[in-house]
C-alpha positions as CSV (number, residue, x, y, z in Angstrom):
1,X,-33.3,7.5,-73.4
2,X,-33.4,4.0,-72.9
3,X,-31.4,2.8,-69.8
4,X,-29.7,-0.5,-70.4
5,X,-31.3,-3.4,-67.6
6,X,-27.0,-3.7,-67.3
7,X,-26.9,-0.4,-65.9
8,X,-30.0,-0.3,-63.3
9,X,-28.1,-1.9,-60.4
10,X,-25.5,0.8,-60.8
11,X,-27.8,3.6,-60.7
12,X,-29.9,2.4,-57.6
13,X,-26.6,1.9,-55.5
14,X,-24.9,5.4,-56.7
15,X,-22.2,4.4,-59.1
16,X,-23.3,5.2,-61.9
17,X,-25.1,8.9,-62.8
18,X,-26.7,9.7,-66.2
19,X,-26.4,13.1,-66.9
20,X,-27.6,15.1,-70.2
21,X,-28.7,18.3,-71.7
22,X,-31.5,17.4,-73.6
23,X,-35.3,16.4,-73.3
24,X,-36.7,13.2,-74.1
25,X,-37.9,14.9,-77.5
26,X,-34.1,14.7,-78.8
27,X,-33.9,11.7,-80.6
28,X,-31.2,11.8,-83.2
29,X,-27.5,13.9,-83.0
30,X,-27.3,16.8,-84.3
31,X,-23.9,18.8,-85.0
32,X,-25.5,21.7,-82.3
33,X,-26.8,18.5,-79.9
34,X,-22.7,17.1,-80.0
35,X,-21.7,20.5,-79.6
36,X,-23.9,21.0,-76.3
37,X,-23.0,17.6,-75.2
38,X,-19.4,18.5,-75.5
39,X,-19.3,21.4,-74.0
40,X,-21.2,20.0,-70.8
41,X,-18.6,17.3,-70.4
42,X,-15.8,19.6,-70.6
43,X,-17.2,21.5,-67.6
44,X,-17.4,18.4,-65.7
45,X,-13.9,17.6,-66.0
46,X,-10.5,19.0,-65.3
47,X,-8.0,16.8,-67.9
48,X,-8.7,16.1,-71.1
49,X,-6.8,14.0,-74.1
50,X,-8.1,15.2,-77.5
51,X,-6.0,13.2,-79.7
52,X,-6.6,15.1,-82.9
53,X,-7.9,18.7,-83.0
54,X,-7.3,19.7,-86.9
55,X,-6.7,23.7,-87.7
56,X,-10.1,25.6,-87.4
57,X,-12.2,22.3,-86.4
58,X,-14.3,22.1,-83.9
59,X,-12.8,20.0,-81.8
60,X,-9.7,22.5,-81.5
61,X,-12.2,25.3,-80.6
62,X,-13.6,23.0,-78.2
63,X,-9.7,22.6,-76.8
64,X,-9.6,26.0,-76.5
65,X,-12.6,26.5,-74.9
66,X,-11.7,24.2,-72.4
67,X,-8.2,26.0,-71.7
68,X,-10.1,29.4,-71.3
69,X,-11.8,27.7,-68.7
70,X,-8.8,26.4,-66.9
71,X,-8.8,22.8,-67.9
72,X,-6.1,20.9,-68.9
73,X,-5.7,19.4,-72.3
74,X,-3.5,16.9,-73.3
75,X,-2.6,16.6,-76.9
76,X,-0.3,14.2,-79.3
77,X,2.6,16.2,-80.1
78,X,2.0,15.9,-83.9
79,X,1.8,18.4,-86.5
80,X,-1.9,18.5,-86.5
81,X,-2.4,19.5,-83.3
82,X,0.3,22.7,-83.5
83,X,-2.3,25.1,-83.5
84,X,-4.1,23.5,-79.9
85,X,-0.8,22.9,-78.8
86,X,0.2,26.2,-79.3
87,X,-2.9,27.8,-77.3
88,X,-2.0,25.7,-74.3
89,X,-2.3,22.5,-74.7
90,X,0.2,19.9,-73.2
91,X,2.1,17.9,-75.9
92,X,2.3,14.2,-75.4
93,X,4.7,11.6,-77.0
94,X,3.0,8.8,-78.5
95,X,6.1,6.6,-77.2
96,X,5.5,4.1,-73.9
97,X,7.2,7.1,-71.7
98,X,4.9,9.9,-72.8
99,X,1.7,8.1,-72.2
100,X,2.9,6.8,-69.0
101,X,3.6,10.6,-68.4
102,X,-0.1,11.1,-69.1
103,X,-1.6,8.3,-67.4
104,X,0.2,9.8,-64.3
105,X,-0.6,13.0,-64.3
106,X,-4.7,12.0,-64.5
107,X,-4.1,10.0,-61.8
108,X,-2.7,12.3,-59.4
109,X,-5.4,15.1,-60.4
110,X,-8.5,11.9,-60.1
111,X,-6.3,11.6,-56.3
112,X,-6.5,15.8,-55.9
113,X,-10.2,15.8,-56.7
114,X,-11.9,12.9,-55.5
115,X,-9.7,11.1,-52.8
116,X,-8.3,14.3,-50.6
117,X,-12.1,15.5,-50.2
């Protein structure tokens, strides 16, 4: 990869880390490379929004998979997200109130994880 001359100052002072599961051999996305990359940042994290998760997709396995593991997903409270909705995740209006809801509740977990330490 290619790091950006934008970024370099970041790196060197500790803001900014570059993480990824592949060699410099992978070049191009693959369906199996997004899937790894995925599943790498949903072990990083603790609160996810996934927006659209059709039935059987990928992304709502991934959903899943990230409520197995105790994370938190967030999730429009639309019909096409019943069936992630249904395994666990937490519905969200797509009104003012519900993503102020939202935007709240990362906040308070970004103040349990990084700022209590």
């Amino acid at each position: 990869m290619r790091i950006p001359r934008l970024w370099k100052k970041s790196i060197d002072q500790g803001r900014l880390l570059i993480l990824s599961p592949f060699d410099e051999k992978q070049k191009r996305p693959t369906v199996s490379s997004a899937q790894k990359r995925n599943h790498l940042v949903a072990k990083l994290g603790r609160s996810f929004l996934i927006p659209y998760a059709g039935a059987g997709s990928k992304t709502e396995q991934l959903g899943r998979d990230i409520l197995e593991g105790g994370g938190a997903i967030y999730s429009f409270n639309l019909p096409v997200n019943d069936g992630l909705i249904h395994s666990g995740a937490k519905p969200i209006g797509m009104e003012l109130k519900g993503m102020k809801a939202f935007a709240k509740n990362l906040k308070s977990n970004f103040k349990t994880r990084f700022e209590k330490e």
